[in-house]
PyMOL CGO cylinders between C-alpha atoms (Angstrom):
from pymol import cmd
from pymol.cgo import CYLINDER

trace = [
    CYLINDER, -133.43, -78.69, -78.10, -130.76, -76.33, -77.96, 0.3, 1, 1, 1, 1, 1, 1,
    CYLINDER, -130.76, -76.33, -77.96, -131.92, -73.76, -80.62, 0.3, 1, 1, 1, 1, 1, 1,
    CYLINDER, -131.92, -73.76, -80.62, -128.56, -72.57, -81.60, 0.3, 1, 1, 1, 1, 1, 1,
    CYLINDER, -128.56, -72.57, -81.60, -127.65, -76.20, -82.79, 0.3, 1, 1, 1, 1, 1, 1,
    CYLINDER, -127.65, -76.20, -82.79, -130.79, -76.34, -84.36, 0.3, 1, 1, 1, 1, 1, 1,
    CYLINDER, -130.79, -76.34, -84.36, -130.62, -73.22, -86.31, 0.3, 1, 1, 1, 1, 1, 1,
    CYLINDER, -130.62, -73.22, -86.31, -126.79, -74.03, -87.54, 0.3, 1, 1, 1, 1, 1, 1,
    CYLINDER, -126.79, -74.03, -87.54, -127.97, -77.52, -88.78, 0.3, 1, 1, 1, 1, 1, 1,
    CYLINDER, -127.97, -77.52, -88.78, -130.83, -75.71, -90.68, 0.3, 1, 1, 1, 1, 1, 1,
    CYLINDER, -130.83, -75.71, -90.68, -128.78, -73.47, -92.12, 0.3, 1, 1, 1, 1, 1, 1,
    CYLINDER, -128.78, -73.47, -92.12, -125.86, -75.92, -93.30, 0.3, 1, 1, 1, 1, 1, 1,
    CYLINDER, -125.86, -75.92, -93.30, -128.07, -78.44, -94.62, 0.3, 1, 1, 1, 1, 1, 1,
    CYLINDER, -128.07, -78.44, -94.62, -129.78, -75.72, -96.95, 0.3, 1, 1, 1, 1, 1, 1,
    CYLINDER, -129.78, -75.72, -96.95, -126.04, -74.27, -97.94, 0.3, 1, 1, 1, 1, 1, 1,
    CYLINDER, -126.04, -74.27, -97.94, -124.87, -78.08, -98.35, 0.3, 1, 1, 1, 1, 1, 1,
    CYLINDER, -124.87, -78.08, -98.35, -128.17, -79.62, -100.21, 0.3, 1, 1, 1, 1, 1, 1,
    CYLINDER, -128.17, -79.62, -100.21, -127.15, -82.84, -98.51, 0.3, 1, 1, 1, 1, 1, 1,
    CYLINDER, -127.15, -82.84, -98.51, -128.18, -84.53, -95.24, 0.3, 1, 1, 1, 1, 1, 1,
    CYLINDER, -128.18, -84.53, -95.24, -124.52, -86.16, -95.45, 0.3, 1, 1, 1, 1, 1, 1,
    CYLINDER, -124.52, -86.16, -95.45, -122.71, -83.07, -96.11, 0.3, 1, 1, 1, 1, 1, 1,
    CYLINDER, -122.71, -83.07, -96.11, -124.45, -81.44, -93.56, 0.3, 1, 1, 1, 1, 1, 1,
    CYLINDER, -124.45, -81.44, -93.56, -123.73, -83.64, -90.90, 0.3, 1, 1, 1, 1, 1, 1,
    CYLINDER, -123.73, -83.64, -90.90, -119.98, -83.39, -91.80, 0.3, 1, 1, 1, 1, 1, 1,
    CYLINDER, -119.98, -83.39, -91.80, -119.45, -80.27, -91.56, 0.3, 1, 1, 1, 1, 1, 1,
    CYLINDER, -119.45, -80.27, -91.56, -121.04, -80.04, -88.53, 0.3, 1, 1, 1, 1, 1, 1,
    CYLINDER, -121.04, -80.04, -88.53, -119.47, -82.69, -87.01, 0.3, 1, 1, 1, 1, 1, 1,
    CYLINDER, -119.47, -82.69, -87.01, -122.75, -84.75, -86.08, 0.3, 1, 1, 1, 1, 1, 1,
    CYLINDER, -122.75, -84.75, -86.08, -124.40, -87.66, -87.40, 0.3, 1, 1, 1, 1, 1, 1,
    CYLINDER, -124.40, -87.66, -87.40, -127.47, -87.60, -89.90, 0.3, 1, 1, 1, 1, 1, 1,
    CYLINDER, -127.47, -87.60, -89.90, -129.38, -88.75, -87.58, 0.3, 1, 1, 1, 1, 1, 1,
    CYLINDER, -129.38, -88.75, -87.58, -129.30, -85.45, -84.79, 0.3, 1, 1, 1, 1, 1, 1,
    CYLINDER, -129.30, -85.45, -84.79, -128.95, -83.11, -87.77, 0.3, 1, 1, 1, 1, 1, 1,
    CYLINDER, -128.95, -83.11, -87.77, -132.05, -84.99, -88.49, 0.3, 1, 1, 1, 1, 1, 1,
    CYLINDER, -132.05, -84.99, -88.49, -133.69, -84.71, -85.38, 0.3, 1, 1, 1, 1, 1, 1,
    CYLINDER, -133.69, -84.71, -85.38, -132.66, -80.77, -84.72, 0.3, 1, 1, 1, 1, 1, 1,
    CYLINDER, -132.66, -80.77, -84.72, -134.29, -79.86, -88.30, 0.3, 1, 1, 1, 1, 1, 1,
    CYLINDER, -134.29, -79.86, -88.30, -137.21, -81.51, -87.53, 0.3, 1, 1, 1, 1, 1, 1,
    CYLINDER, -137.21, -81.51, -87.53, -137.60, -80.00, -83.48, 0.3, 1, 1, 1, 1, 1, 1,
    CYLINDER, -137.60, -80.00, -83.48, -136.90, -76.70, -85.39, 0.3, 1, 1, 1, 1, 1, 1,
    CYLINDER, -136.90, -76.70, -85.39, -139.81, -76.94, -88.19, 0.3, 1, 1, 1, 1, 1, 1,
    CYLINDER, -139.81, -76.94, -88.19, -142.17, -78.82, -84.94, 0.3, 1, 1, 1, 1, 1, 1,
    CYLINDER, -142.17, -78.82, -84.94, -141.43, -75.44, -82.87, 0.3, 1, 1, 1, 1, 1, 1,
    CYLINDER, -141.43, -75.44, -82.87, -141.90, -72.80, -85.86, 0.3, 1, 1, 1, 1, 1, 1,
    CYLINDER, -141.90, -72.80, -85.86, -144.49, -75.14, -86.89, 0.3, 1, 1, 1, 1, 1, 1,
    CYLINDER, -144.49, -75.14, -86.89, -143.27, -74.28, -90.27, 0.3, 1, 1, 1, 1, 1, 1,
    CYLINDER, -143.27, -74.28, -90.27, -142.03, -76.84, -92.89, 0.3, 1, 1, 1, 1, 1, 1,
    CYLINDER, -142.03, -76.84, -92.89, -138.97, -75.42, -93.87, 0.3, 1, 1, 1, 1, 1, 1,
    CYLINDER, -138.97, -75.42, -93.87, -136.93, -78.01, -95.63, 0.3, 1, 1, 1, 1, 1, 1,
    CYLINDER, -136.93, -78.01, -95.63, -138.43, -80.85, -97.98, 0.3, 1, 1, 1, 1, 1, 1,
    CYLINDER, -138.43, -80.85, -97.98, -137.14, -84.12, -98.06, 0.3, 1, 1, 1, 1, 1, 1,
    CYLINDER, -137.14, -84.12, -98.06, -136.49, -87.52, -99.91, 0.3, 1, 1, 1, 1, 1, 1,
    CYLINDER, -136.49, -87.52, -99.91, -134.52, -89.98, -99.66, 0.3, 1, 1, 1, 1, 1, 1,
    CYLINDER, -134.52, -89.98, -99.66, -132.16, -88.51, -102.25, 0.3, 1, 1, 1, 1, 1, 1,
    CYLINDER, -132.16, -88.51, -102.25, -132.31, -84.61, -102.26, 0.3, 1, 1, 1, 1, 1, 1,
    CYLINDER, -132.31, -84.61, -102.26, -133.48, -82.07, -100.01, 0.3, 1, 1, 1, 1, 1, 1,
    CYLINDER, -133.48, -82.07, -100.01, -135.10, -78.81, -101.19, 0.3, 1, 1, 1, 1, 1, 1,
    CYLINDER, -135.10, -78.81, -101.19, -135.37, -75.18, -99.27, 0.3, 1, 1, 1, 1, 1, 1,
    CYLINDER, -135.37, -75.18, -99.27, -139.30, -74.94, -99.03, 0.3, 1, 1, 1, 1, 1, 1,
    CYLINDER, -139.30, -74.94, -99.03, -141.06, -71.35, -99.27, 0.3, 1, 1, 1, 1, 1, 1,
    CYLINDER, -141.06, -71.35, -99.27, -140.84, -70.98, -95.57, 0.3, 1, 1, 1, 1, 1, 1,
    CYLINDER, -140.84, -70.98, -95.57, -137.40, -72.39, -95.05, 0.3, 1, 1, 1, 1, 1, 1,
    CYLINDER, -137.40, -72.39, -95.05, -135.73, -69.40, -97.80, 0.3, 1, 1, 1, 1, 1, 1,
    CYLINDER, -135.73, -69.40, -97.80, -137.28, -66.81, -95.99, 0.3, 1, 1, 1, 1, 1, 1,
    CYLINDER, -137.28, -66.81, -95.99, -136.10, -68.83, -92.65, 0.3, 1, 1, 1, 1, 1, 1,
    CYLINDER, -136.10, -68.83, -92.65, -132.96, -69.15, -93.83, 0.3, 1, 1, 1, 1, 1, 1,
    CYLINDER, -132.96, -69.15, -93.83, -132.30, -65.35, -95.44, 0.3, 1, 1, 1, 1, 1, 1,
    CYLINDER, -132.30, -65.35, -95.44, -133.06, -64.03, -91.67, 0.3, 1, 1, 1, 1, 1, 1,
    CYLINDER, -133.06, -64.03, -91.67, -131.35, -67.09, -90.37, 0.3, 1, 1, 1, 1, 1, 1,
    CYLINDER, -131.35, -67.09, -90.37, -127.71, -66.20, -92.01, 0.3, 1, 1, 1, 1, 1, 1,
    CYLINDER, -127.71, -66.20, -92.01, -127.95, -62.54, -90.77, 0.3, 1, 1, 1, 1, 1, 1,
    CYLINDER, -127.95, -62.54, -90.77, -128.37, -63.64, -87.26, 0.3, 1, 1, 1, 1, 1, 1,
    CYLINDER, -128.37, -63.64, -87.26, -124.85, -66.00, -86.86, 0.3, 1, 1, 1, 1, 1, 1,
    CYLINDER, -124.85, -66.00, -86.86, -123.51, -63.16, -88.75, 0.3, 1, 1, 1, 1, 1, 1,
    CYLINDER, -123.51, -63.16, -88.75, -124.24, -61.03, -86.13, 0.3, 1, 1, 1, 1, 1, 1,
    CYLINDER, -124.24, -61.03, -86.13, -123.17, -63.48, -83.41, 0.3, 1, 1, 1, 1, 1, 1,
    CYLINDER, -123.17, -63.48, -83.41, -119.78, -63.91, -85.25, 0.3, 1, 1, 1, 1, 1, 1,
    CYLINDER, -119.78, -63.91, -85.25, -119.29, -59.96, -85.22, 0.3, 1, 1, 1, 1, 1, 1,
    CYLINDER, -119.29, -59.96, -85.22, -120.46, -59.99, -81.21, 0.3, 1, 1, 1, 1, 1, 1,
    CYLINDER, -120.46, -59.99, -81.21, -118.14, -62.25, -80.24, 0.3, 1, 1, 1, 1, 1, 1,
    CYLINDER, -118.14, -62.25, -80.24, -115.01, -61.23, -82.05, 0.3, 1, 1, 1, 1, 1, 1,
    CYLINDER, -115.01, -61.23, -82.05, -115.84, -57.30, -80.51, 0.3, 1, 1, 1, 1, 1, 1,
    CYLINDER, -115.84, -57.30, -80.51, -115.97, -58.87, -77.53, 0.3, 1, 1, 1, 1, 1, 1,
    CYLINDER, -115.97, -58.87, -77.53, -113.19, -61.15, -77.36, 0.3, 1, 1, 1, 1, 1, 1,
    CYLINDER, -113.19, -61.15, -77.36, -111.02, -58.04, -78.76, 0.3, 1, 1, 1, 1, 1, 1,
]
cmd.load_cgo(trace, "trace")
């Protein structure tokens, strides 16, 4: 699992509410934004998002996963624009 991928696909799907809309704006199907959510949560060994057919819903773990989670590309965004300047 590449745990970059992984992380981003976490984080979009909570910020998008949709497994579709997810998947689009990442440019992948529903099926690895699927699979990367679910090596994430196996590897934290944390559910993080909750899931139906219909919706899915940030679970206790995943908000706290998520606050940290949005701080840390933040970061990586500021790194590589100092870098590449």
């Amino acid at each position: 699992m590449d745990r970059l991928d992984a992380i981003q696909a976490v984080a979009r799907l909570v910020e998008a509410g949709s497994l579709t809309k997810a998947a689009q704006t990442l440019h992948m199907s529903k099926t690895t934004v699927t699979q990367l959510v679910q090596q994430m949560e196996a590897w934290l060994r944390v559910k993080l998002l909750n899931r139906t057919t219909r919706q899915v819903k940030v679970a206790a773990d995943g908000a706290d996963y998520y606050e940290r989670v949005v701080r840390l590309l933040a970061a990586g965004v500021v790194f590589v624009i100092h870098v590449k300047s």
